[in-house]
C-alpha positions as CSV (number, residue, x, y, z in Angstrom):
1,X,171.5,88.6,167.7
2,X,170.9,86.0,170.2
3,X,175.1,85.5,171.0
4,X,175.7,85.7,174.5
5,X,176.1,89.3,175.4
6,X,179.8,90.4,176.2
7,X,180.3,92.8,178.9
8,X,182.6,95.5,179.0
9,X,185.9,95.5,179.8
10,X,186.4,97.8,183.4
11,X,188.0,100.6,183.5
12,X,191.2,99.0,185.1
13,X,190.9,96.2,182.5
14,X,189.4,93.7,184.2
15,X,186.4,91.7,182.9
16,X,182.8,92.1,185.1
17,X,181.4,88.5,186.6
18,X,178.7,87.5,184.8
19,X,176.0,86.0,186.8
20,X,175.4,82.1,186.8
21,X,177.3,79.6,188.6
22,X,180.7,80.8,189.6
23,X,178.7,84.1,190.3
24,X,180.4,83.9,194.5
25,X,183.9,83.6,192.6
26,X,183.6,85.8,190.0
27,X,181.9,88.5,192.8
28,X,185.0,88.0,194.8
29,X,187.4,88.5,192.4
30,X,185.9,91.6,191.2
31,X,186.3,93.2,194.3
32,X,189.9,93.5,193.2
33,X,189.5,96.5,191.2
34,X,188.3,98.2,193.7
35,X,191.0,97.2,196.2
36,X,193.6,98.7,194.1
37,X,192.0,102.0,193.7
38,X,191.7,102.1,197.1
39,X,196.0,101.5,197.4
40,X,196.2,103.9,194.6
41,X,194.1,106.2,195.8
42,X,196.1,106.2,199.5
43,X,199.5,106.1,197.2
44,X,198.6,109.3,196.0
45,X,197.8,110.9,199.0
46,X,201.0,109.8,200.8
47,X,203.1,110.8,197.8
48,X,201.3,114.3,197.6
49,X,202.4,114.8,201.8
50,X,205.3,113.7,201.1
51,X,206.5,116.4,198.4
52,X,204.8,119.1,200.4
53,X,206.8,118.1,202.9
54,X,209.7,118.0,200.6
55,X,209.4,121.5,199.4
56,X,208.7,122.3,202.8
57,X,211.8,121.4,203.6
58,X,213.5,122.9,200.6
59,X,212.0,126.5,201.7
60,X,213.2,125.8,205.5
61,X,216.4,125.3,204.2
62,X,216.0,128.0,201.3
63,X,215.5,130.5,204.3
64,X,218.7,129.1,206.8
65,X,220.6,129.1,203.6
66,X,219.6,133.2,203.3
67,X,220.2,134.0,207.0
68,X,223.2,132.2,207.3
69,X,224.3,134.3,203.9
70,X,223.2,137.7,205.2
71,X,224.8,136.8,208.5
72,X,228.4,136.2,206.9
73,X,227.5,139.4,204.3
74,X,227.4,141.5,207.3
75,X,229.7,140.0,209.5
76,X,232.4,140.4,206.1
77,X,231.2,143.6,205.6
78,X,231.3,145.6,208.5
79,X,234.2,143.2,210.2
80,X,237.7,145.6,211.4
81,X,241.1,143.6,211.3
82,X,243.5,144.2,213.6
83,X,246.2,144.6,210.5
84,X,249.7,145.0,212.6
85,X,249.1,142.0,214.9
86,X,251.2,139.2,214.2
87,X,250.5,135.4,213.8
88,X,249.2,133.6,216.8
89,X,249.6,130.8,216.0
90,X,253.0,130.3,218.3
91,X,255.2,127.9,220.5
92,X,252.3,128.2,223.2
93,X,249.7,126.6,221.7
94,X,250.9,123.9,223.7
95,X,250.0,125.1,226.8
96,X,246.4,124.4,225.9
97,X,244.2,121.8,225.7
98,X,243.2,120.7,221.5
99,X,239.5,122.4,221.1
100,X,239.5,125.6,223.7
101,X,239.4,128.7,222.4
102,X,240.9,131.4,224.6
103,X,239.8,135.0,223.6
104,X,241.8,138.5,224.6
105,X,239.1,141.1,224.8
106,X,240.5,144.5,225.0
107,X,238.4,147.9,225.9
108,X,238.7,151.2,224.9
109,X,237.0,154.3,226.7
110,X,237.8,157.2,225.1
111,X,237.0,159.6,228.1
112,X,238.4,162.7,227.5
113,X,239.4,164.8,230.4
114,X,238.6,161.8,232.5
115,X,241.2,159.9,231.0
116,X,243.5,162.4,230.6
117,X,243.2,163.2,234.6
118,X,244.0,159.5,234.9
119,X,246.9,159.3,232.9
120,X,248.4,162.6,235.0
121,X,247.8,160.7,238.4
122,X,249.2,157.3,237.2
123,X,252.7,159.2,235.4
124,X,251.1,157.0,232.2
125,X,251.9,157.9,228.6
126,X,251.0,156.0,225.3
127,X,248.3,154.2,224.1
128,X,246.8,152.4,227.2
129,X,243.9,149.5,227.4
130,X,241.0,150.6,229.9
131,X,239.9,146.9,230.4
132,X,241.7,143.8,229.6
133,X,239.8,140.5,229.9
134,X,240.4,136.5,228.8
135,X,237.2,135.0,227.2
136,X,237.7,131.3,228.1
137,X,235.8,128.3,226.3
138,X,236.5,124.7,227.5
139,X,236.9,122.4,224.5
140,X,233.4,120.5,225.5
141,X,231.6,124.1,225.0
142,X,230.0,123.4,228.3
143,X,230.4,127.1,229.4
144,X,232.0,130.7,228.9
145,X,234.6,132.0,231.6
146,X,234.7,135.6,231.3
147,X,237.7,137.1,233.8
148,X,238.6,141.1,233.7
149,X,241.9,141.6,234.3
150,X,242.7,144.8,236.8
151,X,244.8,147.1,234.5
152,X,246.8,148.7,237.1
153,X,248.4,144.6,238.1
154,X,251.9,144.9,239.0
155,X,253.1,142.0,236.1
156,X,256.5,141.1,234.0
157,X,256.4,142.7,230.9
158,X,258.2,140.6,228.5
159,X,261.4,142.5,227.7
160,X,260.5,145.3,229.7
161,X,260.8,144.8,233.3
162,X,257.7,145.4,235.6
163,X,254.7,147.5,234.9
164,X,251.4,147.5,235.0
165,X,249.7,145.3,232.7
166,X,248.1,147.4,230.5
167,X,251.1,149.2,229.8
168,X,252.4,146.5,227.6
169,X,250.2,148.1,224.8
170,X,251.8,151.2,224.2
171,X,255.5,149.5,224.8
172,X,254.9,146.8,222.0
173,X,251.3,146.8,220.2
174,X,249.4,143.7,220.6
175,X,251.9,141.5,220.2
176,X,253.3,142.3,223.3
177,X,250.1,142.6,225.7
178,X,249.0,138.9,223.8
179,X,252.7,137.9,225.2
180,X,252.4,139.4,228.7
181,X,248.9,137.9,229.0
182,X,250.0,134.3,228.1
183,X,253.4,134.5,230.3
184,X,251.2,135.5,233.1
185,X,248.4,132.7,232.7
186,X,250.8,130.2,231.2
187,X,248.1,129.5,228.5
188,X,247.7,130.2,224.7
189,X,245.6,133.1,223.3
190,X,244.2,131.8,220.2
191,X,241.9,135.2,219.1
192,X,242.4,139.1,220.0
193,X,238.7,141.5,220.2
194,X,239.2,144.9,220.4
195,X,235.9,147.0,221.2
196,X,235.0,150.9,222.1
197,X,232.6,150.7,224.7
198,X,230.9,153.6,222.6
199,X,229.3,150.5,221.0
200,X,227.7,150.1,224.1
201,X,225.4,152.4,223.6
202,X,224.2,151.4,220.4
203,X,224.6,147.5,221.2
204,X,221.7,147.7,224.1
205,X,219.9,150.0,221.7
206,X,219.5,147.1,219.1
207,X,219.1,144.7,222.2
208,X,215.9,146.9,223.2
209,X,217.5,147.5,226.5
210,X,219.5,145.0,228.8
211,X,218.9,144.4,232.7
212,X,221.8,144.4,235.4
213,X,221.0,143.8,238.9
214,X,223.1,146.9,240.4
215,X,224.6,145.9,243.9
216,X,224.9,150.1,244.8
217,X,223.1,153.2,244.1
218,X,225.5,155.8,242.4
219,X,225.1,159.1,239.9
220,X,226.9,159.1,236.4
221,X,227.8,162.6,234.8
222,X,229.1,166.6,235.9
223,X,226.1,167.3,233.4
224,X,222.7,166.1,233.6
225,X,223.9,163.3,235.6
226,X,222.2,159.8,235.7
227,X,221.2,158.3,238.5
228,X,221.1,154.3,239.0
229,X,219.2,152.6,241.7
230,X,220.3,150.0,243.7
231,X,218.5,147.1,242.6
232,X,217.4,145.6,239.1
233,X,217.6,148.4,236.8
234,X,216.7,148.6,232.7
235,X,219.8,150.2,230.5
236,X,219.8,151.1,227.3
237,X,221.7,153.5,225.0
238,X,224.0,156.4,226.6
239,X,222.5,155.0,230.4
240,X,224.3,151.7,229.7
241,X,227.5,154.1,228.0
242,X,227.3,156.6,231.6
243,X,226.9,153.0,233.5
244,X,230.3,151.2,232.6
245,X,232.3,154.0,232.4
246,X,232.0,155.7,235.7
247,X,234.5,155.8,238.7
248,X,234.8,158.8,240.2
249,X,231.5,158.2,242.1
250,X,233.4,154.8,243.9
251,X,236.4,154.9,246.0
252,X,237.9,151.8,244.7
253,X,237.5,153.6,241.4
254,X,238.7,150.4,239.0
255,X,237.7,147.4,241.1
256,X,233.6,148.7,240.7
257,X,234.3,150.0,237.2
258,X,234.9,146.0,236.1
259,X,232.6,145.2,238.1
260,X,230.0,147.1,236.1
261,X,231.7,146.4,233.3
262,X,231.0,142.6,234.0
263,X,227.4,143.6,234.8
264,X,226.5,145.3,231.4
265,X,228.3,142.2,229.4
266,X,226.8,139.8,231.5
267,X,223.1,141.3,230.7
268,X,223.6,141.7,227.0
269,X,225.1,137.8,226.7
270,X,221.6,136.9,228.2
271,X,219.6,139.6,226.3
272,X,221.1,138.3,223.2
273,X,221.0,134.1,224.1
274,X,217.5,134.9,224.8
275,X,214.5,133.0,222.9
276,X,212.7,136.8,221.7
277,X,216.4,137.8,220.3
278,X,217.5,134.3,218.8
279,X,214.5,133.2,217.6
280,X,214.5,137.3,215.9
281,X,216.8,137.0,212.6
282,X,216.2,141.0,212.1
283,X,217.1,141.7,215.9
284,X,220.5,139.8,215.5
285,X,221.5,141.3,212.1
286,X,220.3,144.5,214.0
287,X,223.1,143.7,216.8
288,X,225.7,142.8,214.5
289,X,225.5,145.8,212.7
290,X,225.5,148.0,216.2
291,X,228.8,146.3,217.5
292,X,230.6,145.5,214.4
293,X,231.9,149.2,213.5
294,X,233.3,149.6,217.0
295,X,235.0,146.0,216.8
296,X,238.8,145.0,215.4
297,X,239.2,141.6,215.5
298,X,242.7,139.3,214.1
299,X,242.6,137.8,210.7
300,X,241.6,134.3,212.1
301,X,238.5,135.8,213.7
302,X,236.9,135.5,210.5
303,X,233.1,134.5,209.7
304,X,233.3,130.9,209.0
305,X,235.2,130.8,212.4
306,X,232.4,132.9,214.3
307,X,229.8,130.8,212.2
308,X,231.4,127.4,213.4
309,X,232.2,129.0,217.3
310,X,228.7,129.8,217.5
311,X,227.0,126.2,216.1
312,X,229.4,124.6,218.3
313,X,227.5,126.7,221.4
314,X,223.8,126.3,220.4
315,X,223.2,125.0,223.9
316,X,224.6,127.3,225.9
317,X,222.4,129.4,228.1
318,X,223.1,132.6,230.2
319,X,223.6,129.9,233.1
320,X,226.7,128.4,231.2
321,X,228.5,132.1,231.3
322,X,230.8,132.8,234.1
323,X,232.0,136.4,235.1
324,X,234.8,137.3,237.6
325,X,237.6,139.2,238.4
326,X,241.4,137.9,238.5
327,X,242.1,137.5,242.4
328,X,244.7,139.9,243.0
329,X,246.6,140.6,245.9
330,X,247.6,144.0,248.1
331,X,247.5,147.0,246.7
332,X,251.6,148.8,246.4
333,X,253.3,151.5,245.8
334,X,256.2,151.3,243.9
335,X,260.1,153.1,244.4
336,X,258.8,155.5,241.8
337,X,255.4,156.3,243.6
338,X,252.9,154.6,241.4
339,X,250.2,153.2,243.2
340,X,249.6,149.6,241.4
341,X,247.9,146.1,242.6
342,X,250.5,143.3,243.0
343,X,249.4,139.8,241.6
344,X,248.3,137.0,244.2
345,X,250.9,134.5,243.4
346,X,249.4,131.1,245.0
347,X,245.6,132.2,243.0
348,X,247.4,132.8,239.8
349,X,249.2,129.2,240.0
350,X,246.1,127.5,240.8
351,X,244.2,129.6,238.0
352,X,247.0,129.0,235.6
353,X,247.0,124.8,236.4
354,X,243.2,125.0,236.4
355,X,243.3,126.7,233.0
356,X,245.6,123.9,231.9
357,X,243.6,121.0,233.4
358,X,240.5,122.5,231.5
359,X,239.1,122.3,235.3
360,X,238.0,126.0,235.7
361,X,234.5,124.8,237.4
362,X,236.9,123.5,240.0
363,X,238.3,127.2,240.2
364,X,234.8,128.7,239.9
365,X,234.0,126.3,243.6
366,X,237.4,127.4,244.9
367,X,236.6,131.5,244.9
368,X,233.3,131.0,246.3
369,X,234.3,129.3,248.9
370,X,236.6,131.2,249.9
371,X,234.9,134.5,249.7
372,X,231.8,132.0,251.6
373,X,234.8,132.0,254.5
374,X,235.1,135.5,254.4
375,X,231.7,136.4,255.1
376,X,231.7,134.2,257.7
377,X,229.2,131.7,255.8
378,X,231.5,128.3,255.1
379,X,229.9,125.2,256.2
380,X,231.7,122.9,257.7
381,X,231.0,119.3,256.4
382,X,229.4,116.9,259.3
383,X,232.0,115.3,259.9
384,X,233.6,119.1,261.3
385,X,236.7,118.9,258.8
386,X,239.0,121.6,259.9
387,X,238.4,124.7,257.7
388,X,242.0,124.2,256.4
389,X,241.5,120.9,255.6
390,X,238.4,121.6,253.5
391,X,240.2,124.2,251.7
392,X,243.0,122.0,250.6
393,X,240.7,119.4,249.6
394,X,239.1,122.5,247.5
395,X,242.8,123.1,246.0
396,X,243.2,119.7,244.7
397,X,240.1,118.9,243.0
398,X,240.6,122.6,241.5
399,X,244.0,121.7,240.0
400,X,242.9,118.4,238.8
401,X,245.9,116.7,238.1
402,X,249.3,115.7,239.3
403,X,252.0,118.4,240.1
């Protein structure tokens, strides 16, 4: 009974300092149990961050996984090939550089007595494309270059002679307007879109409405007509639809006609690259599924292409997309009395080197300073280069690169 009591063992196994002489050392060292719970107890807590974290980041990825699923579900759903068109994968791929991506959009407008009044004044027959235009993406993915092609162009139709451009549709499918496009750029197309510009309608529907900036005040429609101010103006639905298809109202018809056209895209590229649509999984499915029916694409267009295009152009913002019309020249009138627009040979060879050279910024400066001459609003550099000699200058840092 009188044995020197022995204390307990702690909890973490570690035997409590009795006091006496070596109490100071024995106190110190018992402070150790302590210190490790302490650790443990901060172990725990960063381990317990840590896997919400984790499953954090599982659900994140859980959820891209599921967008990026119903994305390709829809776009493979609802997707239209263009069955007849041939391969193009060709002997021009050469002609561009590795990494660009050259797109042939071609429009539809299914008019009616419009088109049929058209067809009567022009001596056309066949199967015609109302708009034609080259989607162009430099290899860096630093912008979009969107150019409508006039329809009525006076061109070489492979095989055919001369026509208008659009004619090459109903004289030998696709294949053949994809040939007269890249014999008259001297590039590669790599991807053909066909679209109804019906879908229009639907398209700035989904959007909730897109916003052109309209440079003249016109009415749309024989019945219940629209009328569209001059100024910034909100389209959506059968507006946008009345908007881009008319021309009777203008007296160069087709030049405002692309020009609205180019309006209407331009606003529904930045109604769709905007934060409240991006940022909106539900609003993009909803746009995919308003354009999609009235789309035919070629069998390379296919999701995990579109999928990769569109990582590749994350950055892009409405900034980065570029809309313009080919420069063509005078308008003519041919031996058989068709009124068509002949090509401006010295623009087209320095839009066809610039599309080589990747250098279509360089273009972009060229144009607007010569339409800045026009209007009477070049400036002349302080050293009072001739205008001339400004303009070559312009010419050579658009092409780029050595004849």
């Amino acid at each position: 009974m009188n044995d020197q009591h022995r204390p307990r063992r702690a909890k973490g196994g570690v035997v409590s300092a009795p006091s006496g002489t070596h109490g100071t050392r024995r106190g110190a060292a018992g402070q150790k149990p302590e210190r490790k719970r302490r650790l443990s107890r901060k172990s725990r807590i960063t381990l317990i961050v840590l896997s919400i974290l984790a499953v954090l980041a599982i659900v994140a990825a859980a959820v891209v996984y599921s967008y990026v699923n119903r994305l390709q579900t829809v776009f493979q759903e609802e997707r239209n090939v263009i069955e007849e068109l041939d391969s193009l994968d060709d002997e021009t791929a050469y002609r561009t550089a590795e990494g660009t991506i050259n797109i042939l959009l071609m429009g539809s407008d299914n008019r009616g007595a419009d088109e049929d009044d058209y067809r009567a004044r022009t001596g056309e027959e066949g199967e015609r494309s109302d708009s034609m235009m080259l989607v162009h993406i430099p290899a860096d993915r630093s912008g979009v270059y969107v150019m409508s092609i006039m329809r009525d162009l006076w061109v070489e139709v492979p095989g055919h002679g001369q026509g208008r451009i659009n004619s090459a549709l109903s004289a030998g499918g696709l294949d053949l307007a994809v040939d007269t496009v890249e014999n008259l750029l001297y590039t590669h197309i790599d991807h053909v879109v066909t679209i109804d510009f019906d879908g229009f309608e639907d398209l700035t529907a989904a959007l909730g409405g897109v916003y052109v900036d309209n440079p003249r005040s016109f009415s749309a429609g024989q019945i219940n007509p629209s009328f569209y101010p001059e100024g910034t103006i909100r389209l959506e639905g059968s507006e946008a639809l009345r908007f881009v298809r008319e021309r009777q109202s203008f007296p160069m018809s087709d030049y405002v006609r692309v020009e609205n056209q180019q309006l209407v895209m331009r606003a529904i590229a930045e109604r769709f690259l905007s934060g409240d649509t991006l940022t909106n999984p539900d609003r993009v499915l909803d746009v995919l599924e308003a354009i999609l029916p009235y789309m035919e694409m070629d069998t390379g267009l296919d999701q995990n292409t579109i999928i990769s295009y569109a990582l590749d152009m994350t950055s892009l913002r409405s900034r980065d997309i570029h809309t313009f019309t080919m420069p063509a020249g005078e308008p003519h009138t041919t031996s058989a009395g068709a009124e068509v627009i002949l090509p401006d040979e010295e623009m087209m060879t320095l839009l066809q080197r610039s599309l080589s050279s990747e250098n279509m910024d360089g273009f972009m400066a060229y144009m607007t300073s010569l339409e800045d001459a026009e209007n009477g609003t070049f400036t002349v550099t302080e050293d009072e280069e001739p205008l001339g000699v400004q303009v070559g200058r312009l010419i050579g840092e658009g092409l780029n690169r050595e004849d």
